[in-house]
N, C-alpha and C positions, 0 to 999 in steps of 0.2 A: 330590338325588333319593334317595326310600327305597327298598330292595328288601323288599316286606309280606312276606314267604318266610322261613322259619327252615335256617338248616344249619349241620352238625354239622363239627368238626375232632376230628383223631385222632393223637394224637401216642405213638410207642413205640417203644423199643431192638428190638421185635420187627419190626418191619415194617424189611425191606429196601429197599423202592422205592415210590416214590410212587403213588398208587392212585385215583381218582375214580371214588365210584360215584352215579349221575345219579339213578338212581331215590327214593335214600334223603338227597339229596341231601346227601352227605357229601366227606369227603377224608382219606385216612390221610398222613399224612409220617412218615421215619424220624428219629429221634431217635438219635444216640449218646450217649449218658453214660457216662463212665468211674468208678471206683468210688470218688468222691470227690464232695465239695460242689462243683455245678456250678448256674452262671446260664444258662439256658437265655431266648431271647429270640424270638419267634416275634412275625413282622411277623402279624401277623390281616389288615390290609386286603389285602396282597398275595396271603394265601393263598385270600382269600376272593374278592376277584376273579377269581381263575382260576376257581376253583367256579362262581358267578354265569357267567362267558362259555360255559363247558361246558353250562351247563344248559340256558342260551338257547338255543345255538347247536343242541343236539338238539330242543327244543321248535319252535325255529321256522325253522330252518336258519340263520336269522345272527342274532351277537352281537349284542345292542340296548348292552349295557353295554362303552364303550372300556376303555383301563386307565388315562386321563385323566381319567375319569370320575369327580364328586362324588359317593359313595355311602354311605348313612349307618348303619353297623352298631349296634347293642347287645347287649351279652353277658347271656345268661339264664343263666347257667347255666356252672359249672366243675367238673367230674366229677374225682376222683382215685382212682388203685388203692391198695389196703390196703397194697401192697407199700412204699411209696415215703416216703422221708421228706421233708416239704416245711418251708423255713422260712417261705415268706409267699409271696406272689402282688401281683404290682403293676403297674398301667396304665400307659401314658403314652405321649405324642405325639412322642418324644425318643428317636433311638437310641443308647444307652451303649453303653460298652466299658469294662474292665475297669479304666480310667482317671481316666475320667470319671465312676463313681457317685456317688449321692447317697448321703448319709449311712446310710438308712435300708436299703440294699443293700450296704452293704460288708461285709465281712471282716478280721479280722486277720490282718496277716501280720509275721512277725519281722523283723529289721533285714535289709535288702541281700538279701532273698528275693524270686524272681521269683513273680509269681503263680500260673502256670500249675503250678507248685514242688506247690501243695497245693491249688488249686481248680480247674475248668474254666469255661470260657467256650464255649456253643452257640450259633449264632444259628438260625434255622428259618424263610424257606427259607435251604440254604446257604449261595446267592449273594447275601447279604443285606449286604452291605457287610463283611467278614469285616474285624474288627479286628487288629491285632498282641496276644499276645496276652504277649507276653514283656513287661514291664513292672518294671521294679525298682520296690518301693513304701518307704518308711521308717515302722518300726512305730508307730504311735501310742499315746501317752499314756494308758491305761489302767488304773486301776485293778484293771478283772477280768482283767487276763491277769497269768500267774503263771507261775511254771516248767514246773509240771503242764502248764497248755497247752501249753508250747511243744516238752516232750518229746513230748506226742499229736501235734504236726503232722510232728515229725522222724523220726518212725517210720516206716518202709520199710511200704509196702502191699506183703502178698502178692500173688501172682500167682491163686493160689485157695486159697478161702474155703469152710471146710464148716461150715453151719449145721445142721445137721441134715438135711432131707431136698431143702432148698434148697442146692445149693452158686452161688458165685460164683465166677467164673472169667473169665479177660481171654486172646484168643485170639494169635494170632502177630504182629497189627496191634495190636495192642494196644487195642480194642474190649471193653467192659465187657458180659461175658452173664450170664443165669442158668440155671440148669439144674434139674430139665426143664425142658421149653419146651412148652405152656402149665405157670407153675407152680402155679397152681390149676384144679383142674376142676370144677363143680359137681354134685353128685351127689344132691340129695335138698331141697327146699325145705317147710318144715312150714308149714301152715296156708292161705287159700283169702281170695278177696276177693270183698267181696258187690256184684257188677256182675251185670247183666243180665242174662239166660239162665243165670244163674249156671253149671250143671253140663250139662254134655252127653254120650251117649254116642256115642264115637268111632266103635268095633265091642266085641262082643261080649269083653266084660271088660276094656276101656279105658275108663278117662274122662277127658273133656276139662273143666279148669277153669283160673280165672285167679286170678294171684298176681301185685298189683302189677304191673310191667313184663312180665310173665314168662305167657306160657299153656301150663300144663303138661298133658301125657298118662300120666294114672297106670294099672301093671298093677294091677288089683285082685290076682290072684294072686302074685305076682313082688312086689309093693311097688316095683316100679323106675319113674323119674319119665323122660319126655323131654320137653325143653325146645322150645319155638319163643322164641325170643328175638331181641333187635333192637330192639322198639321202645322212643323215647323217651321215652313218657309212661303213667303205668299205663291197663291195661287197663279202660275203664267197660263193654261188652259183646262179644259176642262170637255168632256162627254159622257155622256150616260144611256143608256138601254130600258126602257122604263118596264119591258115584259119580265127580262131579266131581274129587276130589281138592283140595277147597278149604275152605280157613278164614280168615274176614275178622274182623279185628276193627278196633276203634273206641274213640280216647279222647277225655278229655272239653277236647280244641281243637281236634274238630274233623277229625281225619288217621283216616285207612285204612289198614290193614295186612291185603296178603295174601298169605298162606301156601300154601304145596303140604303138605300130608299127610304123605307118603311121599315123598322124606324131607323132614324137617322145615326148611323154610328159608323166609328170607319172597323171595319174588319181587318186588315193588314195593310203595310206601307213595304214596298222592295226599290232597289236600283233596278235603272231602267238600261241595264245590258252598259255600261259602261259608257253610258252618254253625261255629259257635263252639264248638259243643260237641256230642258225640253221646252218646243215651241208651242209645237199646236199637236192631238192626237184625236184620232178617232176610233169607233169598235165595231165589228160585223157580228152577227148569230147567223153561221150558215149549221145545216145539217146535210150529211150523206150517210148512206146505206153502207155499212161494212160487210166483214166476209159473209155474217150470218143475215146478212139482207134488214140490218134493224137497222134502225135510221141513230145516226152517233150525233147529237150537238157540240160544237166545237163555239168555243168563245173566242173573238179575235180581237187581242188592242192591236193598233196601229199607232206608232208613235214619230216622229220628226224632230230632231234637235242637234246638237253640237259636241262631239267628244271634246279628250285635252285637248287634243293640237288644231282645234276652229276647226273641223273640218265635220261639213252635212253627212249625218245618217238617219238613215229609217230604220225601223228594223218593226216585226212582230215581236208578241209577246201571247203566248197560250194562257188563258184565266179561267179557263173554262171549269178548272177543280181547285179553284181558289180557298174552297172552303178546308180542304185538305191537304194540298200541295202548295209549295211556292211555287209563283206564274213563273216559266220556263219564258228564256228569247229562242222563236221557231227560227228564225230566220233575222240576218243583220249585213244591210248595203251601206256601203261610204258612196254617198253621191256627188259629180264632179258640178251640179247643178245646186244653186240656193233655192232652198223651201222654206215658203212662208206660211202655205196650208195643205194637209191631205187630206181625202174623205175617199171610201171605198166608194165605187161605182156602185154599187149594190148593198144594203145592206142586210141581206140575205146573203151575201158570199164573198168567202174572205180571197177569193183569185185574181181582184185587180184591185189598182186603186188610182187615184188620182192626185198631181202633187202640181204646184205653180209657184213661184217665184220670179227672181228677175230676170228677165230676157226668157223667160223659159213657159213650157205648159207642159209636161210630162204626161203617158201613161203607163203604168208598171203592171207585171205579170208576174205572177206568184208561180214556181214552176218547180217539178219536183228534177232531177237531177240523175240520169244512170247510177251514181254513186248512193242515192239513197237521202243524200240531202236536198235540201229544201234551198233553192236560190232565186231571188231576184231580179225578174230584166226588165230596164226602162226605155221608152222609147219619145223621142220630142217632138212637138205636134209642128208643123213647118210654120213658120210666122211671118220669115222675111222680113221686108222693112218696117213690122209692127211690133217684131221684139225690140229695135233700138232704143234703150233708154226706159225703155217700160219696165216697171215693177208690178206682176201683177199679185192683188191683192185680197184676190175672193173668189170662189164661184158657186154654183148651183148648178144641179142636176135637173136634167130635165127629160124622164121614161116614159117613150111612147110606145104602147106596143097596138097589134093589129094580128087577126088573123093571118097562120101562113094553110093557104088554099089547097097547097101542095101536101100537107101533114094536118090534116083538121085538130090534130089532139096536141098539136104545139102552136106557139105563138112567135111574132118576128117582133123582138125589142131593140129600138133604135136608142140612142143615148146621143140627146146636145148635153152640151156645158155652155151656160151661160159665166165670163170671164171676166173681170172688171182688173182695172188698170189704175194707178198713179196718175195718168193722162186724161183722166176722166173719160176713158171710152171702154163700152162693150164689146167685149168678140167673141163670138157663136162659134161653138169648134164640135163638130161632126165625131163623135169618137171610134164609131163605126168604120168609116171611110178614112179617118186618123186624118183629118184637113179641115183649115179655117174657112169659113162660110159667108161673114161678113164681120164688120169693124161699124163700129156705132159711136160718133160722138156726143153723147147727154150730158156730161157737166160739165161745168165751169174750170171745176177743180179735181183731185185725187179720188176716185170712188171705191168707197172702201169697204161696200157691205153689198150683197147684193141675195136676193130672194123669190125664188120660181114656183108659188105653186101652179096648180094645172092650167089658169085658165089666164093669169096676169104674172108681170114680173113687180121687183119693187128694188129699189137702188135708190143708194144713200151714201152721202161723202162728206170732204171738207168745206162745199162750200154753204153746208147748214141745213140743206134739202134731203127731200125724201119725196122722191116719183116714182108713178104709180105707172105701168105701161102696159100697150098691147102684145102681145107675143111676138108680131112683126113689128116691133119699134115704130111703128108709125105715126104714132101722137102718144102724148100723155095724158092719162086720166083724171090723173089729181098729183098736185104739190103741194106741200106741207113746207114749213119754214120751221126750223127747228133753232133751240140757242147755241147749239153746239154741234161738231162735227155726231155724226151716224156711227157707231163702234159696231153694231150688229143688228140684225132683225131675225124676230123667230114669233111666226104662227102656229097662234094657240089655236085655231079655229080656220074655217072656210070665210071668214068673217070678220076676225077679231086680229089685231096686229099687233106688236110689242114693237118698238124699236127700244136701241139703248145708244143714248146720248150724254155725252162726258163733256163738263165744264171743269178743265185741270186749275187747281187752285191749290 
């Protein structure tokens, strides 16, 4: 049997007791090493079974997987701290002892010297069949061993070790620690990765961007960085809700990460309905009235990416009771159209949304179904001879509303999308009337970011620019020369601009 599910082990002298956390589907064990060359030997299948029955057993109230059970692991992946000196790392079906190594894992030890004299022996879990570990060995025939070595093995280890700001110290059990504890902290990460929604603002002189694994909160005044950290794979996009107190993001296998704000932690990580890969996603907070007339909030992500076989889907996901359930997929389309970005028409309601890519500009409806389900329907905005060869690569929203004269107590809300293209041109597409309005050529080059508040637009591409314009494209306001192509723009203010500019090196 395979378990299709990835999870994580965690092995450190820092952790005291063994720990399972279900959500991120992990496991920490404690590791002693004392401050010598030690074989540390850690059973995987056992540890990992336990993991596997834990996880079940809260998804579905009973274990499906026994501990008899034929289950078939593969390692992605082996992470190690800077701190640590490793001589090599090695598989096998076979559990050794200090005895019985193979060639390729032993050590020298001098004549009528017990092992444990100058190396250690770990197994992980514990009670893992714990060897003797006292072993006389006779030294072997060597070439490279000489005096010199054998004076470095006879040498008395201190009890502590001052390296500078790291000391080493071994406590009354004779337990090998280091001091401080954490002995690194991270304080500061230079440079920005170019994923989806690339830059956002948090609040007001905060901003929220991604770095690889890492989504950081920078003071624009202060220069000081806070970390949401955690996930295992880099960050390909990101959004957040700031009333909420929520920030999801999404890598490209597929997995969900969501965050609380304040303070920065991730609360749970899920699969994203059986997509392979995620692109770009977005969230709405609408609310309606149910039977008893109370107003219900509902949480909506939106997400866009690639199952196995390459092919585009969207799909919802319900988060709205996150803190008690795992996010449910409400609804999931395979679309015969490439998407590059969504963003709900509204975000106050999760009933439409908007999606572009190549040759394309989509609008989709959220509909409920005779049968009771929840489906799907897109429709393509006409473009003609302006989708050929166009990718397009961004847009903005742009709600005007106005008295309706007819219903004094309602309002008539129109919706442009301002569209920006690979060809460096804008198209204004009416969503109301579902037709393009006008085509605009302003750059030189690909434009790849583009930004509407009320009163000006703001567009920025490859060829290093970032213009500033009137609502009717008629001139430009201001140009800025930048050293690098424009990845995103996001206003913190009526006032205040952020671009994010990436020089790839």
């Amino acid at each position: 049997m395979c378990i299709r599910d990835r999870f994580r082990l965690n092995f450190s002298n820092f952790y005291r007791t063994k720990k399972t956390y279900l959500n991120l589907r992990s496991i920490q064990l404690p590791v002693s090493v004392e401050a010598k060359w030690t074989i540390v030997c850690v059973d995987l299948k056992e540890c990992l079974h336990d993991l596997i029955v834990a996880v079940e057993t809260k998804a579905s109230g009973e274990a499906k997987v026994s501990k008899t059970a034929s289950v078939d692991f593969l390692i992605k992946s082996i992470l190690l701290t800077s701190k640590m000196s490793v001589r090599s790392v090695y598989l096998s079906n076979i559990l050794y002892n200090p005895k019985t190594l193979p060639k390729e894992m032993e050590f020298l030890l001098p004549k009528d010297v017990p092992f444990d004299h100058h190396f250690g022996f770990v197994n992980c879990p514990s009670g893992l069949g714990v060897p003797d570990n006292r072993f006389p060995r006779p030294m072997k025939k060597d070439d490279s061993w000489d005096e010199e070595d054998e004076r470095l093995l006879r040498a008395p280890v201190p009890e502590e070790q001052d390296t500078g700001l790291i000391k080493e110290r071994r406590d009354n059990r004779g337990i090998f620690e280091l001091e401080p504890n954490p002995i690194m902290r991270l304080a500061h990460i230079h440079g920005a990765g170019a994923v989806a929604n690339g830059v956002q603002a948090l609040d007001r002189g905060l901003l929220l961007y991604a770095a690889k694994h890492n989504l950081i909160c920078l003071d624009l005044e202060t220069k000081q960085q806070r970390f949401y950290q955690s996930q295992t794979r880099p960050v390909s996009t990101f959004c957040l809700d700031r009333k909420e107190n929520l920030i999801l993001s999404g890598d490209a296998e597929g997995r969900i990460y969501l965050w609380s704000i304040h303070p920065p932690k991730l609360e749970l990580s899920f699969d994203a309905g059986g997509l392979h890969s995620i692109h770009t996603m977005d969230l709405a907070t609408s609310e309606t009235r149910g039977t008893d007339k109370r107003l219900v909030k509902t949480i909506t992500l939106l997400i866009a990416g690639k199952d196995q076989l390459n092919r585009n889907v969207v799909a919802f996901v319900d988060v709205t009771s996150h803190k008690t359930t795992v996010p449910r997929i409400v609804a999931r389309q395979i679309s015969d159209f490439d998407i590059v970005k969504v963003a709900f028409l509204e975000r106050t309601s999760n009933k439409s949304f908007i999606s572009c890519g190549r040759e394309n500009i989509r609008l989709w409806i959220l509909r409920s179904a005779q049968t009771g389900e929840v489906v799907l329907r897109g429709k393509s905005i006409a473009l003609n001879e302006h989708a050929k060869g166009a990718t397009f690569t961004d847009f903005s929203i742009m709600e005007h509303r106005e008295p309706d004269f007819s219903h004094p107590d309602r309002e008539i809300v129109e919706f442009k999308v301002i569209v920006v293209s690979n060809k460096g041109n804008v198209y204004v597409v009416d969503f109301g009337r579902e037709e393009l309005l006008a085509v605009y050529k302003l750059h030189d080059a690909a434009i790849t970011c583009v930004k509407s508040p009320s009163t000006v637009i703001f567009t920025g591409g490859d060829d290093h620019t970032l213009r500033l314009w009137k609502l009717d494209f008629s001139s430009a306001l201001l140009e800025l020369k930048l050293d690098a192509s424009a990845m995103g723009i996001s206003l913190l203010s009526e006032d205040e601009v952020v671009v994010l500019s990436l020089i790839h090196i």
